[in-house]
NUROPA-115247 format. One record per residue: residue number from 0; x, y, z of N, C-alpha, C in turn; residue in three letters. Coordinates in steps of 0.001 Angstrom, whole numbers. Layout:
BEGIN
ATOM:NUM:X:Y:Z:X:Y:Z:X:Y:Z:ala
...
//
This chain:
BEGIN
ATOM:0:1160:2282:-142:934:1614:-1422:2271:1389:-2124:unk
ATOM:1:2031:570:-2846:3485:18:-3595:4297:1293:-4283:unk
ATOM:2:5402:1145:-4848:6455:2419:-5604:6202:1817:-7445:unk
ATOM:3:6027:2950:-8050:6289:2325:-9035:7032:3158:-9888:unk
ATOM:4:7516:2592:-11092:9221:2985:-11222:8217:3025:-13572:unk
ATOM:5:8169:4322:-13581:7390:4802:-14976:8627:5182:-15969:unk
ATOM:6:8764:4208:-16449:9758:3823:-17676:9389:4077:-18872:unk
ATOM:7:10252:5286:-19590:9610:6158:-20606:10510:5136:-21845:unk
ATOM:8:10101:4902:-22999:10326:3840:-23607:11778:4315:-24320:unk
ATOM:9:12484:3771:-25263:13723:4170:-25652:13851:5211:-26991:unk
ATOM:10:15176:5613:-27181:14747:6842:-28375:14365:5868:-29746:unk
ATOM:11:13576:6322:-30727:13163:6250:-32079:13483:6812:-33061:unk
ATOM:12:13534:6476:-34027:13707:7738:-35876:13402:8655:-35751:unk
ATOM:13:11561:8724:-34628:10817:9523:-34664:11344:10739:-34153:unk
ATOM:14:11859:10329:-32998:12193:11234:-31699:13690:11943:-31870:unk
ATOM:15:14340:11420:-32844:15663:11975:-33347:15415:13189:-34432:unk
ATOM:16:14064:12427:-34898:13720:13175:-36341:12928:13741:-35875:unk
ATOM:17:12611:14560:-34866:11352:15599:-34618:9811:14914:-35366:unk
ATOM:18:9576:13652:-35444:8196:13594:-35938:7460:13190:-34306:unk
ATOM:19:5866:13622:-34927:5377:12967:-33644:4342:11831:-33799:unk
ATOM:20:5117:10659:-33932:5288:9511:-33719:3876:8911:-33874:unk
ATOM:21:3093:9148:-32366:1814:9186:-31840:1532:7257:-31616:unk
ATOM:22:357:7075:-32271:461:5789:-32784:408:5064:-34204:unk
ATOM:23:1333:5482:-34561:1602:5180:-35980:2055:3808:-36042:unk
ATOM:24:1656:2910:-36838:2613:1646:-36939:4044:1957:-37272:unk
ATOM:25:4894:521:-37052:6493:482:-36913:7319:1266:-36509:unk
ATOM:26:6910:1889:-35276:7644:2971:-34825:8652:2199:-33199:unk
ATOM:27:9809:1163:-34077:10376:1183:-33040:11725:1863:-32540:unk
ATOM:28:12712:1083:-32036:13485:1706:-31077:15156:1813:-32118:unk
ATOM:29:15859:2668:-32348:16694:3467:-33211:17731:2583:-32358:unk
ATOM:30:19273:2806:-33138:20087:2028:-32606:20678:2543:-31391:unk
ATOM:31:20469:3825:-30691:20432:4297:-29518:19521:3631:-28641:unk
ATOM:32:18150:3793:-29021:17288:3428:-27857:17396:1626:-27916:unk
ATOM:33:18050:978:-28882:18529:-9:-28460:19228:-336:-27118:unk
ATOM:34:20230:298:-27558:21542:684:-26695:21036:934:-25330:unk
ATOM:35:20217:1868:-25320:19402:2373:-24204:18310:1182:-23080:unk
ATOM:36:17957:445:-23969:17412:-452:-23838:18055:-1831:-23471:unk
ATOM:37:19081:-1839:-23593:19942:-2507:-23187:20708:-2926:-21739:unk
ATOM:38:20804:-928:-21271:21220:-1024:-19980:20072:-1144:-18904:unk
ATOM:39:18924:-1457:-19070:18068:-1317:-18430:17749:-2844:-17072:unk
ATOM:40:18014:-3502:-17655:18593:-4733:-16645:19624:-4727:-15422:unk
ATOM:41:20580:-3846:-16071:21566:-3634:-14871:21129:-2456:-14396:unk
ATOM:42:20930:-1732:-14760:20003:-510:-14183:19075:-542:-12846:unk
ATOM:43:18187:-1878:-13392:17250:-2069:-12182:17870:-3640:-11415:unk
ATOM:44:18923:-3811:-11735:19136:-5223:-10685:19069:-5497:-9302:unk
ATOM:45:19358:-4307:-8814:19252:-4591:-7596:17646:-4321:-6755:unk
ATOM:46:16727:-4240:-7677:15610:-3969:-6990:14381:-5622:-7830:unk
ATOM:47:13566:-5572:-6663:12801:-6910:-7004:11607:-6174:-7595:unk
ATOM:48:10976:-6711:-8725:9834:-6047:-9526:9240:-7576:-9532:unk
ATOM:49:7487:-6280:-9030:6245:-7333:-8499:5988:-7335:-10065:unk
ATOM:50:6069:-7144:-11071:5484:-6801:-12845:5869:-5655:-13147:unk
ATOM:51:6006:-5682:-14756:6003:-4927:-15657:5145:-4438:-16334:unk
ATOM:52:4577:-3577:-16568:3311:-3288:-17299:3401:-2397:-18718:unk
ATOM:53:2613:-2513:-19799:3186:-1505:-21082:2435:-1446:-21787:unk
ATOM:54:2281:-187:-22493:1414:310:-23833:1801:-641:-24383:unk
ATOM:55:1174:-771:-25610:895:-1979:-26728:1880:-1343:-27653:unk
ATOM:56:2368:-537:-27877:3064:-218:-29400:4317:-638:-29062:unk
ATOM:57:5022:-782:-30473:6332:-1801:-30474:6935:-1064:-29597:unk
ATOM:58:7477:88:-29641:9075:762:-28595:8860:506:-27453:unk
ATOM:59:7568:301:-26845:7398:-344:-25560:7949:-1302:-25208:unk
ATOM:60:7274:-2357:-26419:7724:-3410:-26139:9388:-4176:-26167:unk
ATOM:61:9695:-3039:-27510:11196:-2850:-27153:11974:-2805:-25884:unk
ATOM:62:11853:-2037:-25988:12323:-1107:-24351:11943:-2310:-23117:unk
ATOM:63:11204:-3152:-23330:11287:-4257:-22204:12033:-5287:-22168:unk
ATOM:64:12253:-5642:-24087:12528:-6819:-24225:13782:-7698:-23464:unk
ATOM:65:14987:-6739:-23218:16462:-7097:-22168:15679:-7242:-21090:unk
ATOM:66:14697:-6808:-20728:14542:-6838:-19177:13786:-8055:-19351:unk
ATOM:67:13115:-8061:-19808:11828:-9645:-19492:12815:-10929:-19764:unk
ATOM:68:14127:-10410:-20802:14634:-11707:-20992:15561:-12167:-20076:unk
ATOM:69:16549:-10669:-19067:17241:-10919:-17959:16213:-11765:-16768:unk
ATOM:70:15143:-11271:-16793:14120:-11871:-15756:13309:-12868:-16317:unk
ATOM:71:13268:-14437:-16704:12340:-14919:-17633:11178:-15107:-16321:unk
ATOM:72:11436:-14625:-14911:9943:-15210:-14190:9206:-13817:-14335:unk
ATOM:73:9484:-12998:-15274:9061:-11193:-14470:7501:-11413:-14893:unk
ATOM:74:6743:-10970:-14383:5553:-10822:-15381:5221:-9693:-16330:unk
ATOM:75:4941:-9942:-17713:5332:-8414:-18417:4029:-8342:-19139:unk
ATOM:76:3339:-7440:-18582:1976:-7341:-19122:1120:-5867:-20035:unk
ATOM:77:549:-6633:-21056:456:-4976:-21712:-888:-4274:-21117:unk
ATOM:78:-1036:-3243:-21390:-2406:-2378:-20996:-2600:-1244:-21756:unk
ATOM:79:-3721:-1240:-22605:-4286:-214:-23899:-4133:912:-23026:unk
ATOM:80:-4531:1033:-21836:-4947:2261:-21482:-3888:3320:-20722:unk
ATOM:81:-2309:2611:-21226:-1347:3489:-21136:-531:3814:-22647:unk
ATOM:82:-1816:3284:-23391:-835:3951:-24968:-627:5263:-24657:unk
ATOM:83:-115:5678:-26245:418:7036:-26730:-939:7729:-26798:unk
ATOM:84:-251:9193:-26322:-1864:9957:-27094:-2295:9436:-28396:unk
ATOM:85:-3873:10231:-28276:-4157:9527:-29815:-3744:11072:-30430:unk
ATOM:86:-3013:11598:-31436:-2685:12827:-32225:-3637:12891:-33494:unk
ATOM:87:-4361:11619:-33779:-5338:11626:-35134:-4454:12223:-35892:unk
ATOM:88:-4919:13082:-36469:-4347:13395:-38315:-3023:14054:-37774:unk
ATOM:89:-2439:14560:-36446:-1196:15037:-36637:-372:14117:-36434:unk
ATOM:90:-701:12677:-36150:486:11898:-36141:1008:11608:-37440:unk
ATOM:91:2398:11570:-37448:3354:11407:-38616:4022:12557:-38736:unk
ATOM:92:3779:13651:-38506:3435:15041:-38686:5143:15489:-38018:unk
ATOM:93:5599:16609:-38286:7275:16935:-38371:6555:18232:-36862:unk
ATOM:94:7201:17639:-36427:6949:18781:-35059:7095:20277:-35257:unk
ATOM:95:8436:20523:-36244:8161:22519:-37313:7081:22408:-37978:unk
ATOM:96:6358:21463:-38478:5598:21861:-39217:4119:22167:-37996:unk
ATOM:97:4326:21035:-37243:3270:21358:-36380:3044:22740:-35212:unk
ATOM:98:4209:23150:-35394:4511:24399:-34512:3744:25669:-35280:unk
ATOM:99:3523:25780:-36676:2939:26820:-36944:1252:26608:-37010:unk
ATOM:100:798:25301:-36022:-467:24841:-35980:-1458:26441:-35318:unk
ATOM:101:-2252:26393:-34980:-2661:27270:-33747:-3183:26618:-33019:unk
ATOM:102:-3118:25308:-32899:-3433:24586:-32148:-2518:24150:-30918:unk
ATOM:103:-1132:23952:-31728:201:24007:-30754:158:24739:-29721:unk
ATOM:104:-430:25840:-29876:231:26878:-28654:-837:26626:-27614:unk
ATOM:105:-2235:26164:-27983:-3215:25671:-26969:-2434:24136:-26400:unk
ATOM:106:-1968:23215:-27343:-1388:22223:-26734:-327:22948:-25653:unk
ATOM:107:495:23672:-25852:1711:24042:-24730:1310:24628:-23719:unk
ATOM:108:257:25898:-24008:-86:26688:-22660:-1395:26710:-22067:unk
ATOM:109:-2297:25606:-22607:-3200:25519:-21966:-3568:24022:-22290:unk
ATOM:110:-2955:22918:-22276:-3280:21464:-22771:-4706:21001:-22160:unk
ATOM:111:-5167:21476:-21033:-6775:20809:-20401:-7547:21186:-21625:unk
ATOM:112:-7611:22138:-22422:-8308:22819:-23639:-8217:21694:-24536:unk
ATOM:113:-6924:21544:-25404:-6591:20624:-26408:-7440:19057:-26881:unk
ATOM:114:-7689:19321:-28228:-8000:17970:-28222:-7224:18037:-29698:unk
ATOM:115:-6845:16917:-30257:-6323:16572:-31424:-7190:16627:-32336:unk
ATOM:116:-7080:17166:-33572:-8309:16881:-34652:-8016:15147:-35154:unk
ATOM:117:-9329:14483:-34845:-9579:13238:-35627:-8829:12509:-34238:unk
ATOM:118:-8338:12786:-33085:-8025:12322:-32029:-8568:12239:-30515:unk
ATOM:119:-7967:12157:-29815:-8649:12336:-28125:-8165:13709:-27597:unk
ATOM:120:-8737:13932:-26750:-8355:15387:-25784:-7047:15033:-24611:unk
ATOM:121:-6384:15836:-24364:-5228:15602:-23346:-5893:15192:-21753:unk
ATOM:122:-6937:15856:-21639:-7819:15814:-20213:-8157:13656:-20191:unk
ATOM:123:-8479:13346:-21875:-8910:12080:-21697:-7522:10994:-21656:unk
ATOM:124:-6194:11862:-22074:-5696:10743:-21804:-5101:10688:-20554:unk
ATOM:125:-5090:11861:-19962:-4505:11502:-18654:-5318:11063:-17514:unk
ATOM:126:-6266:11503:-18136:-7893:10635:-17230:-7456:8632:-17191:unk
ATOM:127:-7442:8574:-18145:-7138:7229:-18173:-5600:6922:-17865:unk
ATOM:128:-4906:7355:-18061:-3395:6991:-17600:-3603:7385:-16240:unk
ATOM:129:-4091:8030:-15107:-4356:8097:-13440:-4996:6919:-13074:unk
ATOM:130:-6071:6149:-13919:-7224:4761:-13549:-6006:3797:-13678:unk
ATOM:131:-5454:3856:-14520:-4214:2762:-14895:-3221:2575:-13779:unk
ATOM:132:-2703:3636:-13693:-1449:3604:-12501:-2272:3266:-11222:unk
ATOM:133:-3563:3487:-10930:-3890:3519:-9381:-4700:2012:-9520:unk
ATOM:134:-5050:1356:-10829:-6088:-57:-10514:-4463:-930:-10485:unk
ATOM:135:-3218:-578:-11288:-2651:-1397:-10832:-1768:-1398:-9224:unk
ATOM:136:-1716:-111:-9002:-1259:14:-7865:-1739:-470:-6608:unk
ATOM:137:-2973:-1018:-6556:-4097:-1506:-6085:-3695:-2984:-6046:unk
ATOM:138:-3850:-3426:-7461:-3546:-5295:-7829:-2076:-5242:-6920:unk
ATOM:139:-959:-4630:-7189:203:-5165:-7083:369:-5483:-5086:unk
ATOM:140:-470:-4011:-4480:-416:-4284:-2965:-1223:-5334:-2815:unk
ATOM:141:-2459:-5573:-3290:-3005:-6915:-2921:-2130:-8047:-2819:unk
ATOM:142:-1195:-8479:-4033:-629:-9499:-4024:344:-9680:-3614:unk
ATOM:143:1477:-8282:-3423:2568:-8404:-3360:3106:-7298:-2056:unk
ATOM:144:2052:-6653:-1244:2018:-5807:-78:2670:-4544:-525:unk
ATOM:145:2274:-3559:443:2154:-2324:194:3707:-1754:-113:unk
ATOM:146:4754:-2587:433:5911:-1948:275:6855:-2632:-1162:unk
ATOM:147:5962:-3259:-2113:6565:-3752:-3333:6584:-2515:-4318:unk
ATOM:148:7515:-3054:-5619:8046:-1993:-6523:7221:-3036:-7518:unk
ATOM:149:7031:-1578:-8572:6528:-2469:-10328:6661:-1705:-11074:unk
ATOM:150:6525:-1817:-12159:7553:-1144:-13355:6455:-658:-14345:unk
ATOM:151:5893:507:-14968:4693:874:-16093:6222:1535:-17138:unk
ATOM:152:6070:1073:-18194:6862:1204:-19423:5328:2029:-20205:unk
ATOM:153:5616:3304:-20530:4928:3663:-21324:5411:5582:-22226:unk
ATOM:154:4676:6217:-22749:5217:7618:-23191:5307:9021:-22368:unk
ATOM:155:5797:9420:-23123:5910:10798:-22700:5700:11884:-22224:unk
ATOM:156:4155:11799:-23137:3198:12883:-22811:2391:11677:-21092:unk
ATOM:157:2121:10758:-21699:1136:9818:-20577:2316:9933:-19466:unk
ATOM:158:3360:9486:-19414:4510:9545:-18037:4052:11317:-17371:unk
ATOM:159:4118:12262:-18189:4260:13490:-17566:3005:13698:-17129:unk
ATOM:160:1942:13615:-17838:555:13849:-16836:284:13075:-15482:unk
ATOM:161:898:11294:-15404:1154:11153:-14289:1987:11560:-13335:unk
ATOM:162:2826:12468:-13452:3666:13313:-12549:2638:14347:-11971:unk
ATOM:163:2129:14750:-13157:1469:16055:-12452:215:15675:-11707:unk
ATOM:164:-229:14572:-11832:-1234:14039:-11423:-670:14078:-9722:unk
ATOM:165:-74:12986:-9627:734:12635:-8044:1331:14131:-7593:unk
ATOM:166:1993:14836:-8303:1696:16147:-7722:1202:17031:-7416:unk
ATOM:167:-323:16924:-7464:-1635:17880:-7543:-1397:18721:-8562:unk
ATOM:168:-737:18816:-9370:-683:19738:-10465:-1733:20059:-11587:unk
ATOM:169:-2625:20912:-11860:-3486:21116:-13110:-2645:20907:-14595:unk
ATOM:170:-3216:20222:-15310:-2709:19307:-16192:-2480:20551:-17146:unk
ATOM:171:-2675:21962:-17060:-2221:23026:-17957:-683:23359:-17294:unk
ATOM:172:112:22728:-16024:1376:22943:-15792:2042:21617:-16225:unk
ATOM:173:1672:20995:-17242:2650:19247:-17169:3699:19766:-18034:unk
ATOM:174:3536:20532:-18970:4671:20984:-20054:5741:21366:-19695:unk
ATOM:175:5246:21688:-18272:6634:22014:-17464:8028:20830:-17182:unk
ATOM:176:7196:19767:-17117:7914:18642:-16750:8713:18102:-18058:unk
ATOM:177:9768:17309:-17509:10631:16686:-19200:10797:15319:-18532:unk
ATOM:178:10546:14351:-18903:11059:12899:-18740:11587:12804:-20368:unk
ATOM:179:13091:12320:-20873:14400:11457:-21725:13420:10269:-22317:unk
ATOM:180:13915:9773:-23056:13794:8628:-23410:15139:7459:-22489:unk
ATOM:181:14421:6533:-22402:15231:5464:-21251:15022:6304:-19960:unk
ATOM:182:14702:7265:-19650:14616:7343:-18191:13108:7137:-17286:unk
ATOM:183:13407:7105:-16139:12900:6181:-14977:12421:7611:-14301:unk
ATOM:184:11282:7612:-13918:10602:8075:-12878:9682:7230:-11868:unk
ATOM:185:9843:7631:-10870:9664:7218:-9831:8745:7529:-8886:unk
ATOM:186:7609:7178:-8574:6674:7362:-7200:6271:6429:-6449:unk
ATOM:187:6087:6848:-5228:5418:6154:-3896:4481:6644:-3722:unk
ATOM:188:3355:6093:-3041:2029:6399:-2699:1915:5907:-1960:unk
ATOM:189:1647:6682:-275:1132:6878:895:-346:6474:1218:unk
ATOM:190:-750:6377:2409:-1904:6279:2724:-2497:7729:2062:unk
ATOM:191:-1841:9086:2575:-2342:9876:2182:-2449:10613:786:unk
ATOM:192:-1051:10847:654:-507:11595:-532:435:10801:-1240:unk
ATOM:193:678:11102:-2889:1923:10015:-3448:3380:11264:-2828:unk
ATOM:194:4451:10441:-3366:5635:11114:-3235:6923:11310:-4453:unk
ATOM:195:7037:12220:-4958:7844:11907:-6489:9074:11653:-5768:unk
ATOM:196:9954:10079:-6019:11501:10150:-5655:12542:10026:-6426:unk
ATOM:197:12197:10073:-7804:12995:10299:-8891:12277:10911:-10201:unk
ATOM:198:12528:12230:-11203:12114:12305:-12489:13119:12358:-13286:unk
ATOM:199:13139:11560:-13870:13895:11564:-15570:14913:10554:-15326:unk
ATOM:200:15007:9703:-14270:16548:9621:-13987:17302:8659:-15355:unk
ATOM:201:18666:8798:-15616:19102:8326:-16760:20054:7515:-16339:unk
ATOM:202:20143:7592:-14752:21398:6484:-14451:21435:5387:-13395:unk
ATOM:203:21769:5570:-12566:22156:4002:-11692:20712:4243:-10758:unk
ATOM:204:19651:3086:-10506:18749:3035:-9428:19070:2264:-8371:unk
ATOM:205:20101:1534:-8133:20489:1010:-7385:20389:1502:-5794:unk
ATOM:206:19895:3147:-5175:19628:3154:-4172:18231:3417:-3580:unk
ATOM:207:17401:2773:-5130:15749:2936:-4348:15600:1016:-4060:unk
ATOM:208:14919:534:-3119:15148:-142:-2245:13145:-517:-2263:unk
ATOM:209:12955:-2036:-2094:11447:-2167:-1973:11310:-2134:-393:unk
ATOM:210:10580:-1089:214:9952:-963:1609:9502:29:1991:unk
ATOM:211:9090:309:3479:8758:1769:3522:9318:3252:3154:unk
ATOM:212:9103:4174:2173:9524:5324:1733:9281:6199:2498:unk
ATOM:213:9251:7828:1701:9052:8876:2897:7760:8977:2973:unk
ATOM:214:7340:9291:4342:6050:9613:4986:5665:8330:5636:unk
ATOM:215:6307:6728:5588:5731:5745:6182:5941:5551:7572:unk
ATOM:216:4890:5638:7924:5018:4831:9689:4134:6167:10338:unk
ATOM:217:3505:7477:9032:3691:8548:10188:2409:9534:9241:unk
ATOM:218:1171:8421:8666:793:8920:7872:647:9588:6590:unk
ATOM:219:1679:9619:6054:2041:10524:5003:2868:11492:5146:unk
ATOM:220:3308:12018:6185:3800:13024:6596:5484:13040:6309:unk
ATOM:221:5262:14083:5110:7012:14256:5133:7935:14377:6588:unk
ATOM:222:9304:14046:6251:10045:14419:7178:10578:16152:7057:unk
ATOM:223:10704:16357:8131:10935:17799:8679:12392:18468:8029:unk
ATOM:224:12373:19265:7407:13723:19817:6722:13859:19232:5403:unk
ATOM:225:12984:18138:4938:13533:17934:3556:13772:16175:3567:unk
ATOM:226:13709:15774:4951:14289:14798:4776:15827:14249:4508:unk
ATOM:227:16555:15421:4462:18196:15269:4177:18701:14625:5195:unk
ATOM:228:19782:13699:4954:20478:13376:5774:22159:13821:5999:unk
//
């Protein structure tokens, strides 16, 4: 199945300023995640993208805008069902202040539990951010064969549950994981199993390549030792 390359959107006020963001209106991209947003064209030049795909809120759309305009044929398409969590009444909310929640500590060490008051549960959004990544992963091999690349621009919390997802991981270990703002994570998906080949990355992609990855030609099956060369 195709690679796709999960582009965590650029930094914000929010994200400098410890708020959590969530989906609040006008929450776009700070003169960093400009900046950030900027290198993202040369970043991915050397690789061909079957589409772009993105939550609906502005920093998304930020965070694409150099790229759709370096590429005017790219196709850049949005999809609700990789927004931001919904946080209900804690969005806006100063992340110290939310730390003395008692709810926080169920969000950190046991998130399958969690649901936001006046919001969604963590179980529902990563329920729907797994349908997302795999109906498009689906469209893009139809059209564009199994060894094409495509690009999902979306958050933080939604990027990390799809990690743990492709890693069999129970969604009470995702906290473990950190994806940056501007950085690129990366998976392939096998006949059998996916394969993580980059998390967080913040710099040059220039040596992931659209074609067969590890495990192709041989079932899924990693290579022996690691794959090192």
């Amino acid at each position: 199945m195709p690679t796709v390359l999960l582009v965590r959107h650029g930094r914000t006020a929010a994200n400098a300023g410890g708020l959590l963001a969530g989906r609040g209106e006008g929450v776009g991209l700070d003169d960093t995640g400009v900046a950030q947003a900027a290198t993202l064209p040369a970043r991915l030049e050397a690789l061909p993208l079957a589409v772009a795909v993105h939550s609906p809120l502005q920093r998304c759309r930020e965070t694409l805008e150099p790229l759709a305009a370096a590429r005017p044929d790219l196709s850049v398409v949005e999809d609700e069902r990789i927004v931001e969590c919904d946080y209900g009444e804690w969005t806006g909310r100063s992340l110290a202040d939310l730390a003395r929640e008692p709810l926080m500590e169920v969000v950190q060490r046991h998130p399958s539990a969690a649901r936001f008051p006046g919001g969604e549960s963590m179980p529902e959004m990563a329920t729907r951010a797994a349908a997302a990544v795999r109906d498009w992963a689906g469209r893009v091999e139809d059209e564009h064969g199994p060894d094409a690349l495509w690009l999902m621009c979306s958050h933080g919390d939604v990027i990390k549950s799809m990690v743990a997802d492709a890693l069999g991981l129970h969604l009470d270990l995702f906290q473990r994981i950190s994806v940056g703002p501007a950085s690129v994570t990366v998976i392939r998906w096998t006949r059998e199993r996916p394969f993580l080949l980059r998390l967080g990355d913040t710099g040059d992609l220039s040596g992931l390549t659209a074609g067969p990855g590890p495990g192709a030609g041989s079932g899924g099956a990693a290579a022996v030792g690691g794959g090192a060369t």
